[in-house]
C-alpha positions, -999 to +999 in steps of 0.1 A: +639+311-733+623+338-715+585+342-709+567+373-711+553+386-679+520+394-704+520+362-723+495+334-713+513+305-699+497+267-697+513+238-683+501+204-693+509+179-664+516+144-667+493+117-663+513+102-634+506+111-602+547+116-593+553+135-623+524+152-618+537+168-579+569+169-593+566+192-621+544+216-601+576+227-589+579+243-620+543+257-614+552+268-579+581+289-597+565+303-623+538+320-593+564+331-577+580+350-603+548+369-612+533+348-637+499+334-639+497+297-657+469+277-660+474+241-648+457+213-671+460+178-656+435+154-632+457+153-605+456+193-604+418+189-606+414+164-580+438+181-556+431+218-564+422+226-525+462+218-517+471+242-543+453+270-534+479+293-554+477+279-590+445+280-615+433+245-624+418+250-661+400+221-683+415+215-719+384+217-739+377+255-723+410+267-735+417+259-773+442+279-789+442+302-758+481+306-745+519+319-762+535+291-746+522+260-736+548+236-714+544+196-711+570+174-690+560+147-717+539+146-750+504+146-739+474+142-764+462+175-755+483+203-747+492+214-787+456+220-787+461+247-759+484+266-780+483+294-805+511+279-826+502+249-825+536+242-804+549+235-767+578+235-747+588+198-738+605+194-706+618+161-714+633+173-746+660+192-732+696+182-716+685+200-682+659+168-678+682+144-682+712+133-665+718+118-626+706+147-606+669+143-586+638+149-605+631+182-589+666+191-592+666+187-627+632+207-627+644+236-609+676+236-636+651+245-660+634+270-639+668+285-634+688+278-670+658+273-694+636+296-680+653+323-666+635+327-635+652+345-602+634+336-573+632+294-574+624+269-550+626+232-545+588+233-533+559+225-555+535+247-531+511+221-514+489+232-484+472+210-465+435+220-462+422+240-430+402+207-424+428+183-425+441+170-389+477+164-398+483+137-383+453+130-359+460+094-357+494+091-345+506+061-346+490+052-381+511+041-406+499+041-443+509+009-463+508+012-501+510-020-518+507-013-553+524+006-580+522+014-619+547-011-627+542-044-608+580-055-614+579-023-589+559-040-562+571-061-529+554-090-524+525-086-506+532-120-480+562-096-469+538-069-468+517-088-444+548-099-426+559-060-419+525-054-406+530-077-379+565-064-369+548-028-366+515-043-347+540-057-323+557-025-318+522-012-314+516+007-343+485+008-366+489-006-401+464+011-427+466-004-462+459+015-489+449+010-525+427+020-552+394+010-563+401-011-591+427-029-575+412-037-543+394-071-555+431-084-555+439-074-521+407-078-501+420-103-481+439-078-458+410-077-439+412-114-433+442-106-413+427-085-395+441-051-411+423-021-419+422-019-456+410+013-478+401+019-513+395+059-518+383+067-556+394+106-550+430+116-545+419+146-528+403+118-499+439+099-505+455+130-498+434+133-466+443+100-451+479+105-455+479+137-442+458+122-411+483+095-405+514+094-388+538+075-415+538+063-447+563+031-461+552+020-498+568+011-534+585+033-557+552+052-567+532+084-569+515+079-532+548+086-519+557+116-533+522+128-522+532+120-489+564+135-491+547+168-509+524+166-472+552+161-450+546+130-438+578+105-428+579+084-459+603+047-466+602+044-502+613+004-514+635+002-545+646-023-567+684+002-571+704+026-562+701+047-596+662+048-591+662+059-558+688+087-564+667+106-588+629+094-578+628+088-546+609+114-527+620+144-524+601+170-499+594+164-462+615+134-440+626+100-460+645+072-463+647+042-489+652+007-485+674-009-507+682-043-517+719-053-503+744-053-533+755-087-535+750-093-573+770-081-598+748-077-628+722-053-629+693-073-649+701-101-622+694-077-592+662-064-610+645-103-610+654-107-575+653-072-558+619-089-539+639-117-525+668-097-515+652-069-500+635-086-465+612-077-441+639-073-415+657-050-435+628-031-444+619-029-411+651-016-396+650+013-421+610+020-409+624+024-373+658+043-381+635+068-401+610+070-374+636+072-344+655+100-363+623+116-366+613+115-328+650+129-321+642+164-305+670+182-325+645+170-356+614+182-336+630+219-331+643+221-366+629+245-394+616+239-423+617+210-443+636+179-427+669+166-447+657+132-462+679+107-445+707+084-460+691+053-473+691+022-448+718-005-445+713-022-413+690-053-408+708-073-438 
């Protein structure tokens, strides 16, 4: 398929805030190949100040407005946007499936679907003039949560990581969102900061401002990553984190050890397996690799690093 440099081009993100960064690296490539698409979506909304290069448009402004309208999934909106009543699904073609990263498989289509020349692994996220990156450094964001709670680590463990890194005097910062901070409100009980920010743009802010970032498989770490903050990412397996786990600035994963044999056996106990000591011995590889001066002179983006395995 190949787009006309004169042809209006929409692309309807994702309601998910990972999908969301991820297929604004198709975005990013479509700017730097000349075209102009308009991005519908909240989280381009919300974060349209660490985008600077994309145009953020609102659905109900645009009816039957563009040649070619492209979704990553079916959204209840985006046919709307189009003259022909038709899009372009992302998901619908063999280039988005398969083992390869998500962003991998999203340049594929940049490259193979789309035709473009000059493509990029980046989605094209600034941080703000006034954002201090990193102005508290040893501050290390803790995200608790997720979209899928079989996703989540248990929040005693949580707790229990906190007081490794307070030992090794670093600053844990908890951080949720509005609606679920009612269930974890007794952080601050123990005596750790907890924060519930209603605006990603402010969520944005307090990553950027921090030092690390450790949390579930979720959309809060690929924002970090997007930043270029160090980010540990916890999985429940290997084939998740190979194609979701974050994939921009410095990373690692922590991974429950493979000592079960059947998959559906090592989903129910991924929490149980995957321990605090383990977790935190991947925290402090990632963070001493990061400190290395070889890392501190190097361009560009870091190389995420190889998942952790010590600390069984």
């Amino acid at each position: 398929m190949k787009l006309h440099h004169d042809g209006a081009v929409a692309v309807a993100l994702p309601q998910p805030i990972g999908d969301s960064l991820i297929a604004l690296v198709l975005v990013e490539n479509l700017v730097r190949n000349g075209y102009e698409p308009v991005v519908f979506g909240w989280v381009a909304e919300q974060l349209a100040d660490w985008f600077p290069r994309i145009t953020v448009g609102r659905a109900h402004e645009y009816q039957a407005a563009f040649d070619t309208v492209i979704e990553v999934r079916p959204t209840n909106y985006a046919s709307s946007l189009s003259r022909s009543g038709s899009t372009l699904r992302l998901d619908a073609l063999p280039e988005y499936g398969g083992t390869k990263h998500m962003i991998d498989r999203i340049v594929d289509i940049a490259v193979n679907v789309l035709h473009l020349n000059d493509v990029t692994r980046s989605n094209g996220m600034v941080v703000p003039a006034g954002v201090a990156r990193g102005r508290v450094a040893n501050r290390v964001v803790i995200h608790p949560t997720g979209s899928h709670p079989e996703k989540m680590w248990g929040s005693a463990k949580f707790l229990a990581l906190s007081r490794v890194l307070t030992r090794r005097e670093m600053q844990p910062s908890f951080l949720v969102s509005p609606d679920e901070l009612a269930d974890w409100r007794d952080i601050a009980t123990h005596r750790y900061e907890i924060n519930a920010l209603s605006r990603l743009s402010d969520v944005a802010t307090w990553i950027a401002e921090s030092a690390w970032f450790i949390g579930n498989d979720s959309g809060l770490g690929h924002l970090a990553s997007s930043i270029g903050v160090p980010t540990l990412t916890l999985f429940m397996r290997r084939g998740l984190a190979r194609s979701w786990r974050p994939g921009w600035g410095p990373g690692a994963v922590a991974l429950p050890p493979a000592v079960l044999p059947f998959g559906g056996l090592r989903e129910r106990l991924w929490k149980r397996l995957l321990t605090v000591r383990r977790v935190s011995a991947a925290f402090h590889s990632l963070r001493d690799a990061h400190l290395r001066p070889e890392h501190n002179h190097a361009s560009g983006h870091a190389a995420m690093l190889p998942e952790a395995r010590s600390g069984r």
